[in-house]
C-alpha positions in Angstrom: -6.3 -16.7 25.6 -8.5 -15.4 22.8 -12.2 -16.6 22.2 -11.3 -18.5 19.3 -8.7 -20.7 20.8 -10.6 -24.4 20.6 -12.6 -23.8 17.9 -9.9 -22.8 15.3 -6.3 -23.2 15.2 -3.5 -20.9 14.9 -3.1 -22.0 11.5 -6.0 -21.3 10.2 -6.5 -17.6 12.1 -3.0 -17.2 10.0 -4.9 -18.3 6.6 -7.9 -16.0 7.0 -7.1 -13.3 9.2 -5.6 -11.3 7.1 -8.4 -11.5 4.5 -11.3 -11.1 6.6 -9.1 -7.8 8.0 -8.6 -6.8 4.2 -12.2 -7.0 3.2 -13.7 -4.9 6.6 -11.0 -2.3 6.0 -12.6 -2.1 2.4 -15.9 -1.9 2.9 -15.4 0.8 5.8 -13.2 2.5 3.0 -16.6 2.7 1.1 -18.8 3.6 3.8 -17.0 7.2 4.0 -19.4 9.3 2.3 -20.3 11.2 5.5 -16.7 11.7 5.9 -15.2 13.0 2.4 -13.0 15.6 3.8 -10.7 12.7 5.5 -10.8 10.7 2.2 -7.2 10.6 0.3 -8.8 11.2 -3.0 -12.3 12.8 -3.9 -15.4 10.4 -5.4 -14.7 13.0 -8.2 -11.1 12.2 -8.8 -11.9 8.4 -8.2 -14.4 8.0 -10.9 -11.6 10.0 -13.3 -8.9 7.7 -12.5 -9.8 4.1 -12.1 -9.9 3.3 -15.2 -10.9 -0.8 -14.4 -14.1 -2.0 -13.3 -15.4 -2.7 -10.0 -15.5 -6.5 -11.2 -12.6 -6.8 -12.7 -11.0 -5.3 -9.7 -12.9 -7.9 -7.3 -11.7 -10.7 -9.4 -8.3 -10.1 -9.2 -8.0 -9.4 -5.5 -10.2 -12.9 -4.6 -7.4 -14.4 -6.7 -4.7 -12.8 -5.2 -6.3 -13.6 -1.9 -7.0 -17.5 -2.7 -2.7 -17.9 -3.8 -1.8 -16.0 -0.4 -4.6 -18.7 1.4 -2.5 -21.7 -0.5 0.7 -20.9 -0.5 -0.1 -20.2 3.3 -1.6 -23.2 3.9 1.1 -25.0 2.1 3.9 -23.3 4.6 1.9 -24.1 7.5 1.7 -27.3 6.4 6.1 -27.5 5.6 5.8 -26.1 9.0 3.7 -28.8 11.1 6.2 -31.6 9.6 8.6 -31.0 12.7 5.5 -32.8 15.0 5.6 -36.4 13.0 8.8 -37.9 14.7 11.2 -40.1 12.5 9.7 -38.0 9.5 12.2 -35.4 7.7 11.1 -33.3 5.0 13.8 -32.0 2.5 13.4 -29.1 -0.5 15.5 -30.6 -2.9 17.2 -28.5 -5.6 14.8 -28.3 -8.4 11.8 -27.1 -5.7 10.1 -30.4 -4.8 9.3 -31.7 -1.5 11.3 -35.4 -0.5 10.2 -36.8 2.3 12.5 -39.3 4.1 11.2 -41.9 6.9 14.0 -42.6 9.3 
């Protein structure tokens, strides 16, 4: 039992978990300036290296995260197709989705 269970499904823990997760784990990442001798790299040795923006960095991550939330959603959704009975779903050869009524 956790505390979500009947307010959200399983599926949807699965979609946003792992980016809610991702983004705390970030923004404690940032919030280690009290702690710089546990950091792996120096603020120093940061600004030298990271040659991209903050923004541009952002951008690509929220796109990487919206294609892991739709391809997820898209599995659990080829998943869920087991609970319709008399309704098979086949991957044909070139990639698409056939669905067959029996």
């Amino acid at each position: 039992m956790v505390f979500w269970e009947g307010y959200v499904s399983d599926e949807v823990m699965g979609i946003f978990a792992p980016i809610v997760i991702y983004w705390l784990y970030a923004g404690f990442y940032q919030l280690l300036p009290p702690l710089d001798e546990y950091r792996l790299h120096t603020r120093k040795e940061e600004e030298e290296k990271n040659l991209v923006p903050l923004s541009k960095v952002v951008k690509g991550v929220l796109l990487q995260q919206l294609v892991q939330a739709v391809v997820a959603h898209a599995l659990f959704l080829y998943a869920s197709w087991d609970r319709f009975p008399g309704v098979s779903v086949c991957l044909t050869w070139n990639g698409d989705f056939t669905v067959i009524e029996a």
